[in-house]
VORODO-282958 format. One record per atom (N, C-alpha, C): residue in one letter; chain; z, y, x; residue number from 0. Coordinates in Angstrom, 3 decimals. Last residue first. Example, Ala and Ser with C-alpha at 12.3 -4.5 7.8 and 13.67 -1.06 7.14 Angstrom:
2
PT   residu   chaine          w          v          u   num
PT        S        A      7.080     -2.250     12.850     1
PT        S        A      7.140     -1.060     13.670     1
PT        S        A      7.870      0.030     12.900     1
PT        A        A      7.800     -5.690     13.190     0
PT        A        A      7.800     -4.500     12.300     0
PT        A        A      7.800     -3.300     13.200     0
***
This chain:
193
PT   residu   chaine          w          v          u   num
PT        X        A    -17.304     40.977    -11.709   192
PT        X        A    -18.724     41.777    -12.184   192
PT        X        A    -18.393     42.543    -13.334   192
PT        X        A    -15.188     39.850    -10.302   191
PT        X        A    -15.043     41.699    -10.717   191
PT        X        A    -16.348     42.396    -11.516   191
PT        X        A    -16.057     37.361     -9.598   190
PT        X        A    -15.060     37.538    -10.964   190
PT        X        A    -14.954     38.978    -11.393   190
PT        X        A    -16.952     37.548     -7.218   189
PT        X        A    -17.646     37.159     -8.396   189
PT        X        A    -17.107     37.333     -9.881   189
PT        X        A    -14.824     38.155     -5.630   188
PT        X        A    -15.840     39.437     -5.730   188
PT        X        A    -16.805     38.643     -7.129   188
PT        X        A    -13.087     35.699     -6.026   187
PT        X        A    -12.998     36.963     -6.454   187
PT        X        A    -13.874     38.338     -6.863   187
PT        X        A    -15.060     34.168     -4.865   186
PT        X        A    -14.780     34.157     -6.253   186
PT        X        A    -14.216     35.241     -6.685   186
PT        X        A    -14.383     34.751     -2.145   185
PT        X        A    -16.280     34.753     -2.591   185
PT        X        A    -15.989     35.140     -4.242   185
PT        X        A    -12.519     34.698     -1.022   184
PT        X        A    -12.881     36.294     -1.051   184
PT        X        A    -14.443     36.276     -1.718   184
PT        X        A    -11.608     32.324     -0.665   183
PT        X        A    -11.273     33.072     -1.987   183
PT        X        A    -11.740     34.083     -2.358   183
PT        X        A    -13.467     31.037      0.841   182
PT        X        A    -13.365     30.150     -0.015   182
PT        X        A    -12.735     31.288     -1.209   182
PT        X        A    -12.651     33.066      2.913   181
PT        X        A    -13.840     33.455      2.026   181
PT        X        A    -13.922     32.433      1.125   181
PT        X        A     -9.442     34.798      3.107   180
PT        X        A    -10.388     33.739      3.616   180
PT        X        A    -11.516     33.605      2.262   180
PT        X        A     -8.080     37.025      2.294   179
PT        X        A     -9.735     37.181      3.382   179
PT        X        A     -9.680     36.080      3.629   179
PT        X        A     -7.052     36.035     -0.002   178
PT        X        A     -7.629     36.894     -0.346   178
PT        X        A     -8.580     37.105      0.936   178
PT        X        A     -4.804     34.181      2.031   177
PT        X        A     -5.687     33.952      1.081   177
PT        X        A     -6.840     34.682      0.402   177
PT        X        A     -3.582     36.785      3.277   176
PT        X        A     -4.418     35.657      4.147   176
PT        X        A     -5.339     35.109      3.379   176
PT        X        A     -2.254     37.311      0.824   175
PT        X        A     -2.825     38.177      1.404   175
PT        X        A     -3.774     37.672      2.643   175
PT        X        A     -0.865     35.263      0.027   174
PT        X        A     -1.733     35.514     -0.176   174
PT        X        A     -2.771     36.891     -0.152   174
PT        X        A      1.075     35.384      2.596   173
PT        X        A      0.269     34.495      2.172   173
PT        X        A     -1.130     34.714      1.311   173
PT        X        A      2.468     37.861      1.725   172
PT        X        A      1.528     37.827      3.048   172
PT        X        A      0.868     36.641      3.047   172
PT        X        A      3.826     36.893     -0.303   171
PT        X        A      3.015     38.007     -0.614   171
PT        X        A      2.095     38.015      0.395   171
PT        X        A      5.302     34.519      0.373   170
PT        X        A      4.418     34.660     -0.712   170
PT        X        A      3.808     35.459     -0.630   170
PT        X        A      7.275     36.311      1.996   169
PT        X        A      6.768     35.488      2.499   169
PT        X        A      5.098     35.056      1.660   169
PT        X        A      8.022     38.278     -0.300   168
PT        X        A      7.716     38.360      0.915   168
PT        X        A      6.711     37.477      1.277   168
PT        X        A      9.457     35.881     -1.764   167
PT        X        A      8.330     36.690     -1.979   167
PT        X        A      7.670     37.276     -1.029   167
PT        X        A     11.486     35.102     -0.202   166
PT        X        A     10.409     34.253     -0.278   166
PT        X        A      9.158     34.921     -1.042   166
PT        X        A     13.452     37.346      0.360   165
PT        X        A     12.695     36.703      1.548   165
PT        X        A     11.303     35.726      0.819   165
PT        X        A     13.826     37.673     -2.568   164
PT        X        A     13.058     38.559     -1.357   164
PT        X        A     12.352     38.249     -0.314   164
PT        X        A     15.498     35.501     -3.102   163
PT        X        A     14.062     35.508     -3.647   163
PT        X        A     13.156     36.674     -3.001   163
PT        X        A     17.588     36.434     -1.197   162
PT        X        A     16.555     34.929     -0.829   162
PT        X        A     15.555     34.833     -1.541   162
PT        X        A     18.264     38.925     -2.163   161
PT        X        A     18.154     38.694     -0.758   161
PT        X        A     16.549     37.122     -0.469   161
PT        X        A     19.068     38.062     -4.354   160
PT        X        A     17.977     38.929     -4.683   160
PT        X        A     17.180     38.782     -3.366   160
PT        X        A     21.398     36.267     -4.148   159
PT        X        A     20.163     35.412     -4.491   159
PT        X        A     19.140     36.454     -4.766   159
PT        X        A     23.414     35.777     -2.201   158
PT        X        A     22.654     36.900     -2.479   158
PT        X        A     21.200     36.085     -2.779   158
PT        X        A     25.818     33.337     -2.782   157
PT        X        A     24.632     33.682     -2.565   157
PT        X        A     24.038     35.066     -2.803   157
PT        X        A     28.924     32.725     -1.274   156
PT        X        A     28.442     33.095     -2.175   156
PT        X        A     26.626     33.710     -1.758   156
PT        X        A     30.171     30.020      0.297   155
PT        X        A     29.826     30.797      0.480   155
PT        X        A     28.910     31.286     -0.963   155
PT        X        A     30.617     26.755      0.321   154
PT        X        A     31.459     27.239      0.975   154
PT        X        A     31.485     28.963      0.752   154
PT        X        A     31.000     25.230     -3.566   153
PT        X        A     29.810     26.543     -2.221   153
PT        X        A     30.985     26.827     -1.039   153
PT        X        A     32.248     24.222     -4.944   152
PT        X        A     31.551     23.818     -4.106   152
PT        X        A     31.013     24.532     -2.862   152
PT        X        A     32.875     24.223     -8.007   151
PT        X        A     33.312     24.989     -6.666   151
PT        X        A     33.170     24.325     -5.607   151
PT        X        A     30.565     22.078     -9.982   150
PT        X        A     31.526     22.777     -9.282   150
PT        X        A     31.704     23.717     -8.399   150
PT        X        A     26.818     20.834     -9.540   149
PT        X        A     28.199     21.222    -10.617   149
PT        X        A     29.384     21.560     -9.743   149
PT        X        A     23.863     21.562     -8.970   148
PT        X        A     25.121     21.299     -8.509   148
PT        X        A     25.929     21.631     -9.594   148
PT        X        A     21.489     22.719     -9.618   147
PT        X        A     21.895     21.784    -10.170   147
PT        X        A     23.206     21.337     -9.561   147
PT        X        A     20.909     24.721     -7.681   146
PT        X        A     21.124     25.716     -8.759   146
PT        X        A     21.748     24.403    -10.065   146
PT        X        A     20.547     23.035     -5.026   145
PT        X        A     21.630     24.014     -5.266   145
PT        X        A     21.883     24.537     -6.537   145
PT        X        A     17.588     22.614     -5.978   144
PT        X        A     18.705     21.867     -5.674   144
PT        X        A     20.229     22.365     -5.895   144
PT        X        A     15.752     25.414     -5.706   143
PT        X        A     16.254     24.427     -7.349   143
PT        X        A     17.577     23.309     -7.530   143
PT        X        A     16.902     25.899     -3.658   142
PT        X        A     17.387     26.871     -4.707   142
PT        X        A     17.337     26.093     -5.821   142
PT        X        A     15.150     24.121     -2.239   141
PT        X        A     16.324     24.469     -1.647   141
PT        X        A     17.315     25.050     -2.928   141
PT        X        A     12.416     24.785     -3.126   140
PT        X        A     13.155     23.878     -3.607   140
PT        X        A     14.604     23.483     -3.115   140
PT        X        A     12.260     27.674     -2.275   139
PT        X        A     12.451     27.472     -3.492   139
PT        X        A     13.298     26.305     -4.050   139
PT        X        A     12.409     26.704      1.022   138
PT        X        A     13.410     27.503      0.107   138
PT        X        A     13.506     27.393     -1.325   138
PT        X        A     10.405     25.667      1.428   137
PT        X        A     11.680     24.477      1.582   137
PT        X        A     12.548     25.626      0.700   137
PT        X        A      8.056     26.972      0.531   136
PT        X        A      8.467     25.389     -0.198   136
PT        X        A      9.971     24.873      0.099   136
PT        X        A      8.349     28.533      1.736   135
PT        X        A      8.700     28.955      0.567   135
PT        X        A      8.619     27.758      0.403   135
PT        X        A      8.291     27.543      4.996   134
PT        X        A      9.614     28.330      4.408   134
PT        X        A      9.834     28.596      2.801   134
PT        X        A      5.809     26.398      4.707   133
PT        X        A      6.870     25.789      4.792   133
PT        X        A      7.782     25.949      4.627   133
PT        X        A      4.222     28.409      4.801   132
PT        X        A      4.171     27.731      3.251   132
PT        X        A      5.108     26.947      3.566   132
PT        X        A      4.609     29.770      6.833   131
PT        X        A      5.504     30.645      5.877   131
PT        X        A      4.788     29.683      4.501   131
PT        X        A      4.033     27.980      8.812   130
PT        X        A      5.456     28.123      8.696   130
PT        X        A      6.026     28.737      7.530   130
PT        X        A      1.011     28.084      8.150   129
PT        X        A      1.503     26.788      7.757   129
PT        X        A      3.365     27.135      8.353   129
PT        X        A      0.370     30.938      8.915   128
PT        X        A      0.535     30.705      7.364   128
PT        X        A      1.449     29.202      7.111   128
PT        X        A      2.741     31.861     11.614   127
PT        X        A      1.610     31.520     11.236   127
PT        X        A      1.810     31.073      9.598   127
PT        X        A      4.852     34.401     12.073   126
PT        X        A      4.927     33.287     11.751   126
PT        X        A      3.173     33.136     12.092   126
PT        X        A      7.383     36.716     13.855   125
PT        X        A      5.858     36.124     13.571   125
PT        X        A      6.090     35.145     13.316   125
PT        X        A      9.678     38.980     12.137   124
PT        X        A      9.443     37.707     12.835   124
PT        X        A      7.935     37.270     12.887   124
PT        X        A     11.952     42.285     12.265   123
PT        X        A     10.401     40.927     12.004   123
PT        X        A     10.118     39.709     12.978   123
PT        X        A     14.462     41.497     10.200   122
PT        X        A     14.223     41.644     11.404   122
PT        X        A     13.027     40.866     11.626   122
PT        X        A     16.674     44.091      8.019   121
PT        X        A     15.402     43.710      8.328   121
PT        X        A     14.715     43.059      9.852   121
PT        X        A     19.651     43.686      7.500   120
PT        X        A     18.695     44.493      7.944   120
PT        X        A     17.972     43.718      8.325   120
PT        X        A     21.843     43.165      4.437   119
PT        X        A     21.139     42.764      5.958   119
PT        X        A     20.087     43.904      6.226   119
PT        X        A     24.140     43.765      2.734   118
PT        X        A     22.454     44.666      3.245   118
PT        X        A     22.624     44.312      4.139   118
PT        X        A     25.683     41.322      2.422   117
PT        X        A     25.355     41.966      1.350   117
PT        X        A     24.659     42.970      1.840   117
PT        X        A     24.324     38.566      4.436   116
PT        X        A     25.176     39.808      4.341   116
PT        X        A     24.486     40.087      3.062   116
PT        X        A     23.079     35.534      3.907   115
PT        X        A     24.329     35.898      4.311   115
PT        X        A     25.389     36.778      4.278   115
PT        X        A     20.241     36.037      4.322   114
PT        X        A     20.973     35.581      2.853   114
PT        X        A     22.437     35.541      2.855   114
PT        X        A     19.111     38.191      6.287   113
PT        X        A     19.454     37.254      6.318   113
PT        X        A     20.268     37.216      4.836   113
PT        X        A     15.254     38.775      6.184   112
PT        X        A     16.815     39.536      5.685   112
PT        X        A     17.541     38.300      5.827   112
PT        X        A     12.512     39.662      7.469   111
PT        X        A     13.057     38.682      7.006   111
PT        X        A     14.751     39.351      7.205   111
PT        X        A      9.118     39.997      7.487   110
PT        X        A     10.349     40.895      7.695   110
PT        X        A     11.249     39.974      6.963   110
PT        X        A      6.512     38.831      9.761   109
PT        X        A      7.338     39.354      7.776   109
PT        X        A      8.765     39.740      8.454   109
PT        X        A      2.798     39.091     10.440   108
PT        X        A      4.462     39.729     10.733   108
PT        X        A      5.398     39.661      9.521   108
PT        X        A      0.759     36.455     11.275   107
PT        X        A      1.228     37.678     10.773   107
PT        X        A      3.056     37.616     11.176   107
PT        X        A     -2.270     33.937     11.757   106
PT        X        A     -0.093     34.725     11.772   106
PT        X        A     -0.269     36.061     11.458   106
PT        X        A     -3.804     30.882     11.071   105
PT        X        A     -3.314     32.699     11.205   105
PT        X        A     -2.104     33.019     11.069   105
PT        X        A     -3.012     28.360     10.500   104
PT        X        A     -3.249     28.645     12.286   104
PT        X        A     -3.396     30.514     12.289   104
PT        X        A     -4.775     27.485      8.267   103
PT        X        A     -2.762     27.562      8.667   103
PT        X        A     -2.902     28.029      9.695   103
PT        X        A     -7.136     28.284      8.596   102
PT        X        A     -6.585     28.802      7.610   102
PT        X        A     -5.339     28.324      8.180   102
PT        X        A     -7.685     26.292     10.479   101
PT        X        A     -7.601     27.662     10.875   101
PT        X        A     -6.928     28.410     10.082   101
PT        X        A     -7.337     23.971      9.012   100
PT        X        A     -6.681     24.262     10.523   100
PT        X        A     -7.290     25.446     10.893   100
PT        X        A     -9.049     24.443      7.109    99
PT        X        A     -7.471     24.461      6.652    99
PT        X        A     -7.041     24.619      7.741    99
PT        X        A    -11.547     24.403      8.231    98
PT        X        A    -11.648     25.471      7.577    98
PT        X        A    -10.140     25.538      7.163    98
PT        X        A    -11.682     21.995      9.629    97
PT        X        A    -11.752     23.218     10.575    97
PT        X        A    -11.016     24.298      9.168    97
PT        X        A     -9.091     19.451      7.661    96
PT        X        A    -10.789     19.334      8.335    96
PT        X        A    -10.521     21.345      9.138    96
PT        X        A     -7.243     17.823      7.200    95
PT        X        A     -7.029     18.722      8.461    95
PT        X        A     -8.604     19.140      8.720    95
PT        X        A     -7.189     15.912      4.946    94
PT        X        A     -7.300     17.364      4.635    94
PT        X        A     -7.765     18.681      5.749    94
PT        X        A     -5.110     13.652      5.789    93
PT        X        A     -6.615     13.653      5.344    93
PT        X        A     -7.604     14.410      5.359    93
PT        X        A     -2.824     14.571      6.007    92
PT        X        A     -3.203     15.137      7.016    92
PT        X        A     -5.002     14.669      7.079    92
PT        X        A     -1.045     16.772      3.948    91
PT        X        A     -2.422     16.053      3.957    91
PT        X        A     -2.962     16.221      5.063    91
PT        X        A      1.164     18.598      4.023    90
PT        X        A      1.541     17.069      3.922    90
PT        X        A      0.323     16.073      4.075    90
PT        X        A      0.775     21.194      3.032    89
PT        X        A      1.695     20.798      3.968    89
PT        X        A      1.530     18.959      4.622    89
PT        X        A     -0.755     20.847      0.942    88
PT        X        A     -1.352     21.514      1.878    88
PT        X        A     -0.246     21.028      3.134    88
PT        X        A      1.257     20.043     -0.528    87
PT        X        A      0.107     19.155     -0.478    87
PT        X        A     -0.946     19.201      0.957    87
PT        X        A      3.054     22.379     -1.095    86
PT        X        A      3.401     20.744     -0.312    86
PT        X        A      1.860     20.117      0.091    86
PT        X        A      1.343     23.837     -2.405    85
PT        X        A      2.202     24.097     -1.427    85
PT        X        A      2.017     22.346     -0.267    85
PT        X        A      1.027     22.478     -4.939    84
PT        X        A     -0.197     22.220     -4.317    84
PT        X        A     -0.027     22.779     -2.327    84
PT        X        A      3.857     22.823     -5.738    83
PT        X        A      3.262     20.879     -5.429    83
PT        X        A      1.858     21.788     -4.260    83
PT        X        A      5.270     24.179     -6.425    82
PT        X        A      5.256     24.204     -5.093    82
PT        X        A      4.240     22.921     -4.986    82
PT        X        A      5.857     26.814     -8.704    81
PT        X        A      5.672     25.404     -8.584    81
PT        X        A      5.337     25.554     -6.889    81
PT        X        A      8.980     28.183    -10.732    80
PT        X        A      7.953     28.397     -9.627    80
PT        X        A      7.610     26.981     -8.977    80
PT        X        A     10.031     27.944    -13.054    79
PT        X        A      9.123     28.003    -13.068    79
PT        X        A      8.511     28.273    -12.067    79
PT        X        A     12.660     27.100    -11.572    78
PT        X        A     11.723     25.846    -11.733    78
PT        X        A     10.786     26.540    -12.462    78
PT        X        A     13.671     29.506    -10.930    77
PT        X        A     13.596     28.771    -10.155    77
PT        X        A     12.235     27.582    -10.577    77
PT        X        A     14.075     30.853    -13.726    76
PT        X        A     13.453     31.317    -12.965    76
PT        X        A     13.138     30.322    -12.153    76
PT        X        A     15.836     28.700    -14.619    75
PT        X        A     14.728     29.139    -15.609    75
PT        X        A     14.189     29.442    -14.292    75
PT        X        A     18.084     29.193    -13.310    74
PT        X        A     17.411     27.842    -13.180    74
PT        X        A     16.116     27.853    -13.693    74
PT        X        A     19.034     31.955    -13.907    73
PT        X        A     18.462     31.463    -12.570    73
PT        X        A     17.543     29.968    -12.461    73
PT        X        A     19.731     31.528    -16.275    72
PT        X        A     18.816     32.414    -16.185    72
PT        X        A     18.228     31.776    -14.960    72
PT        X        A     21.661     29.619    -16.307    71
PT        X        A     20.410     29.131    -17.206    71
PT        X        A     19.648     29.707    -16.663    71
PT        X        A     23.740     29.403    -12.938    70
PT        X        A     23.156     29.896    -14.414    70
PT        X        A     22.001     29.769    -15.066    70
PT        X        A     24.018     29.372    -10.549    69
PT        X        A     23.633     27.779    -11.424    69
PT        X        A     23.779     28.080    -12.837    69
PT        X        A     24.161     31.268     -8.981    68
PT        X        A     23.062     30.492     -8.885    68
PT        X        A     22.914     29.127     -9.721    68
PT        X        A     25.232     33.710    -11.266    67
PT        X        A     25.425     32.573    -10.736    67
PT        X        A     24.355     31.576    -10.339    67
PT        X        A     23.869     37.574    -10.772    66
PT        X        A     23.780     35.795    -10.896    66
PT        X        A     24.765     35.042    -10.268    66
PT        X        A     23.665     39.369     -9.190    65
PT        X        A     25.071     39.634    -10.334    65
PT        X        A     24.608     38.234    -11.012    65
PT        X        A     21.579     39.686     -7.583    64
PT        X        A     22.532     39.931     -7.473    64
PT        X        A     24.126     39.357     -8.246    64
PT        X        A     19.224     39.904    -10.061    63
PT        X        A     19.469     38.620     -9.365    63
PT        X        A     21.173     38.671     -8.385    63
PT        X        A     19.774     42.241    -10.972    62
PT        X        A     20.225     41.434    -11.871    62
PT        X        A     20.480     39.895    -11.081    62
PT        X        A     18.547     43.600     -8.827    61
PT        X        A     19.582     43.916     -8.953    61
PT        X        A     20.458     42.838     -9.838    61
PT        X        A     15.653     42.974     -9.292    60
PT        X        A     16.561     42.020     -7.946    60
PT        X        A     18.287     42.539     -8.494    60
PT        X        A     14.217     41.330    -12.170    59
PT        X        A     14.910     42.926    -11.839    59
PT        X        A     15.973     42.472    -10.454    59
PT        X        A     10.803     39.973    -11.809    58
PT        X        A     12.470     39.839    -12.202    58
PT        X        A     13.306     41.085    -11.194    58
PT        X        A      8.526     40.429    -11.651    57
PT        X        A      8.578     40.571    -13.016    57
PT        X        A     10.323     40.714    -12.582    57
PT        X        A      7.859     39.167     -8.718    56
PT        X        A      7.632     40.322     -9.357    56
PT        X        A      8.198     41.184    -10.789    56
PT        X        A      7.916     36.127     -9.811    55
PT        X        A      8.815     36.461     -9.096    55
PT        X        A      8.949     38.985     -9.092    55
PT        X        A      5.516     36.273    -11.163    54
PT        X        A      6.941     35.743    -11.732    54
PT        X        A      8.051     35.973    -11.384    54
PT        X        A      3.908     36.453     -9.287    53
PT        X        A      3.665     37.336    -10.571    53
PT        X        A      4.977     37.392    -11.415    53
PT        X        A      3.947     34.662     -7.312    52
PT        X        A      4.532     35.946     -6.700    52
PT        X        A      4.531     36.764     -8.125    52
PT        X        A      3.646     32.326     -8.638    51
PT        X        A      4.449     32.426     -7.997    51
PT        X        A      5.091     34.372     -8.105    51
PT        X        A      0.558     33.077     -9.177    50
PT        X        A      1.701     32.749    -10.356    50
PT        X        A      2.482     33.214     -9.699    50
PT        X        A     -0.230     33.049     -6.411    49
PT        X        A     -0.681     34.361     -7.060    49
PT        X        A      0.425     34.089     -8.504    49
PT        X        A     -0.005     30.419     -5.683    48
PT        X        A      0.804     31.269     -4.510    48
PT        X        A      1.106     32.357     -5.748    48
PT        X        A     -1.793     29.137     -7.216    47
PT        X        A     -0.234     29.211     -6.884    47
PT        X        A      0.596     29.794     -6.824    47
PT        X        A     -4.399     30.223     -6.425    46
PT        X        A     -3.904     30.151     -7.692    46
PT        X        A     -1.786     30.168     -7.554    46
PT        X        A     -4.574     29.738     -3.641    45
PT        X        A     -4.554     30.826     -4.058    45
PT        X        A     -4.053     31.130     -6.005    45
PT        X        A     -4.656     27.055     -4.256    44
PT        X        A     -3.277     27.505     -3.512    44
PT        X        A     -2.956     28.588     -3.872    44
PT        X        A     -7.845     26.436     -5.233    43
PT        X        A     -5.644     26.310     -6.159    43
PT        X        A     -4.750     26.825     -5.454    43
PT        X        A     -8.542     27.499     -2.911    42
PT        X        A     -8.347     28.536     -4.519    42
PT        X        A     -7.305     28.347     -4.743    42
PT        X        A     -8.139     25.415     -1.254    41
PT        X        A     -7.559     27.046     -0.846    41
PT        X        A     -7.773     27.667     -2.361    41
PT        X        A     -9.572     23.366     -2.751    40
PT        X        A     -8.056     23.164     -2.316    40
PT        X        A     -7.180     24.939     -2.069    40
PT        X        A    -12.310     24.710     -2.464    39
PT        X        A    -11.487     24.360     -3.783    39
PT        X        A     -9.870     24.173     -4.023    39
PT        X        A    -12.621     24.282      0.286    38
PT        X        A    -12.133     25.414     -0.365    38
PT        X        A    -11.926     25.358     -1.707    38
PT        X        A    -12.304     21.763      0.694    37
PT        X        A    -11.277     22.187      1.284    37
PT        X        A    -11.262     23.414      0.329    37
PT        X        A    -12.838     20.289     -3.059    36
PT        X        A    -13.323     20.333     -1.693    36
PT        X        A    -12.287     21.748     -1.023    36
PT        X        A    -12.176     17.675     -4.932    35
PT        X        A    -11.487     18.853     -4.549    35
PT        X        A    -12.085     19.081     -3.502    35
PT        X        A    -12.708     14.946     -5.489    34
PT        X        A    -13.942     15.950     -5.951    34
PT        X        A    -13.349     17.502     -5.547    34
PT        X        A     -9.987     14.034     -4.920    33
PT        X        A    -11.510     13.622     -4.160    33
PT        X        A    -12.494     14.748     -4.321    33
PT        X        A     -7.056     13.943     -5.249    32
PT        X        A     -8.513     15.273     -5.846    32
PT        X        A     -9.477     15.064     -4.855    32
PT        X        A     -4.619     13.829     -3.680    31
PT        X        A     -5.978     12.366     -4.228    31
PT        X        A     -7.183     13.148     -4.737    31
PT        X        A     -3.612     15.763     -3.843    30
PT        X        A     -3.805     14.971     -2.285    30
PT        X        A     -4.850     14.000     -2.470    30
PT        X        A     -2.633     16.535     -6.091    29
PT        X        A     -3.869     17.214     -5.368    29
PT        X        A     -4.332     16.596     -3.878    29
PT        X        A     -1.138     14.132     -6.653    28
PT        X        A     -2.027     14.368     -6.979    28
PT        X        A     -3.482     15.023     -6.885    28
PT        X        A      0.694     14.627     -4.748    27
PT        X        A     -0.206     13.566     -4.537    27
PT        X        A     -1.091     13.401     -5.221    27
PT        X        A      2.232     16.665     -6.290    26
PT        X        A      1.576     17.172     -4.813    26
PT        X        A      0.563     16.089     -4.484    26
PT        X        A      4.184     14.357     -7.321    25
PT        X        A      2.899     15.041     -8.291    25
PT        X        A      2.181     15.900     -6.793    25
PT        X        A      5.277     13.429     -4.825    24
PT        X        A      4.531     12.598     -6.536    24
PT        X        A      3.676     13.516     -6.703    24
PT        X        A      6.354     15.619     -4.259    23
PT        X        A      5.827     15.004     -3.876    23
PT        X        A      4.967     13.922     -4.277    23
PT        X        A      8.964     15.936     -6.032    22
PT        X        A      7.737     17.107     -5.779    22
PT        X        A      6.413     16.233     -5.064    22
PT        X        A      9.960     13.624     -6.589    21
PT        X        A      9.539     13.645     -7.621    21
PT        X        A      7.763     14.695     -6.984    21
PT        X        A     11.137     13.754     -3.879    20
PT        X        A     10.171     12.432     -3.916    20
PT        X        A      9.235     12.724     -5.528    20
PT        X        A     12.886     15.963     -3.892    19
PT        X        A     11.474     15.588     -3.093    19
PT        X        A     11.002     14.936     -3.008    19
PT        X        A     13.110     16.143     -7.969    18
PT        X        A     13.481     15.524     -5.968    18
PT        X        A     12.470     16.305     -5.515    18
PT        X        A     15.170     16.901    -10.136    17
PT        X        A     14.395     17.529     -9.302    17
PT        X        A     14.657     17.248     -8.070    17
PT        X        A     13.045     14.780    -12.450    16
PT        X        A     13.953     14.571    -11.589    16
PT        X        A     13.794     15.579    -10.417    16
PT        X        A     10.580     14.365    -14.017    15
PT        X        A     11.571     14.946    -14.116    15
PT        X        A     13.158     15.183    -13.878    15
PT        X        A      9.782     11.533    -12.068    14
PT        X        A      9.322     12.691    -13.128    14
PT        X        A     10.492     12.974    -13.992    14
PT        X        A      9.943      9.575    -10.591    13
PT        X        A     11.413     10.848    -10.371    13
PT        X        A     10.870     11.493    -11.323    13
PT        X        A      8.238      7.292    -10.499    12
PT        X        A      9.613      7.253    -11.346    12
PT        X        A     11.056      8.277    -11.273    12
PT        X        A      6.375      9.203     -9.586    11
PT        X        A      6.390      9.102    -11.165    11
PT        X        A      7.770      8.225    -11.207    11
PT        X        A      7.262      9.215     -6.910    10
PT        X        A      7.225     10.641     -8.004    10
PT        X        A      6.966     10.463     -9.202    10
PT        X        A      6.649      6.599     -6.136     9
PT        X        A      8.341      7.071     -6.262     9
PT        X        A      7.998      8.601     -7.313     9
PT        X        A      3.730      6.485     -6.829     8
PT        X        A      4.687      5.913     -7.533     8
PT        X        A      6.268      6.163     -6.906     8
PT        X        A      3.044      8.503     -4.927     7
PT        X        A      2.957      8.517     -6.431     7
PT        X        A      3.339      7.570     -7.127     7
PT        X        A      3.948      7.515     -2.626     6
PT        X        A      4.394      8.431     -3.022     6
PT        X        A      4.143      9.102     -4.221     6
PT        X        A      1.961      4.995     -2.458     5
PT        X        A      4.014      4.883     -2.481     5
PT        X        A      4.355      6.175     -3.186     5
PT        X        A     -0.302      6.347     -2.623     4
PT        X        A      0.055      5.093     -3.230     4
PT        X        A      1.760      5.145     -3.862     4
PT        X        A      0.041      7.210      0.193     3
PT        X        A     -0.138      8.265     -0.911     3
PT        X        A      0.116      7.175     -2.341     3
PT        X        A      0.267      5.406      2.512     2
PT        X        A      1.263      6.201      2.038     2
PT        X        A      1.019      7.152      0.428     2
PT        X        A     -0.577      2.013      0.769     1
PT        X        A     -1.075      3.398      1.256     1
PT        X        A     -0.053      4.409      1.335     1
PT        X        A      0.000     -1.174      0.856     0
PT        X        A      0.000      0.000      0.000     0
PT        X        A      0.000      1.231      0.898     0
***
């Protein structure tokens, strides 16, 4: 049996379970999308990424502040942000053809706050794209985990405006990479007629 095989069947018996074996399941889906070609693969991302940051945009940070990270509100927020086609990109090494190994292989600058202080200060860091789809995948689903915990537990209280900052952020310069690679920069200009 095939690694992709295994991993759609542990993710269908986690469906609706929030694993990394469940996320991963379904991510195997776009991993199996035969008729998906690389830049078809970079749209959906670009699709993704572009929800993601629209959702995340919409929510008032101040309110995120004054959250329990294991409040309805927060959990709502959290699991409407998806990560599969994220992962997929992360995880296919079927996939490594020129046009994705360059596409992960650009860098840029983000500015990153630590989740720790109540006003951190800003300290830039270079990444390339395949660290900052790695940081919002491990973070979000980091947050969905944590936001299912029951009890006093936390050694430490969350600035959860802080950490959806950092990952927007992160999100935002993503698809900002996305937008000049031309698998996206073709459809777009086709879509403005």
């Amino acid at each position: 049996m095939d690694i992709l095989t295994t991993l759609t069947a542990i993710g269908g018996a986690a469906t609706g379970i929030n694993s990394v074996a469940g996320l991963i399941g379904r991510a195997a889906t776009f991993l199996n999308a035969e008729s998906l070609s690389d830049e078809g693969f970079i749209r959906a991302y670009y699709l993704e990424v572009s929800k993601n940051i629209e959702i995340l945009k919409t929510v008032d940070s101040s309110a995120l502040r004054k959250l329990d990270i294991r409040s309805a509100a927060f959990k709502t927020l959290v699991n409407s942000l998806d990560m599969e086609i994220g992962v997929a990109l992360l995880c296919s090494d079927e996939r490594k053809s020129q046009t994705l190994l360059e596409f992960l292989a650009e860098g840029f600058e983000v500015e990153m706050h630590s989740d720790l202080e109540e006003n951190p200060a800003a300290v830039p860091v270079m990444v390339d794209v395949r660290k900052a789809v790695w940081f919002t995948v491990q973070r979000v689903e980091l947050l969905k985990g944590l936001s299912a915990l029951e009890g006093d537990i936390f050694k430490h209280g969350f600035y959860l405006d802080i950490r959806i900052r950092n990952i927007l952020d992160h999100l935002s310069l993503i698809r900002i990479k996305l937008e000049d690679n031309p698998a996206v920069k073709s459809v777009r200009q086709s879509a403005r007629v």
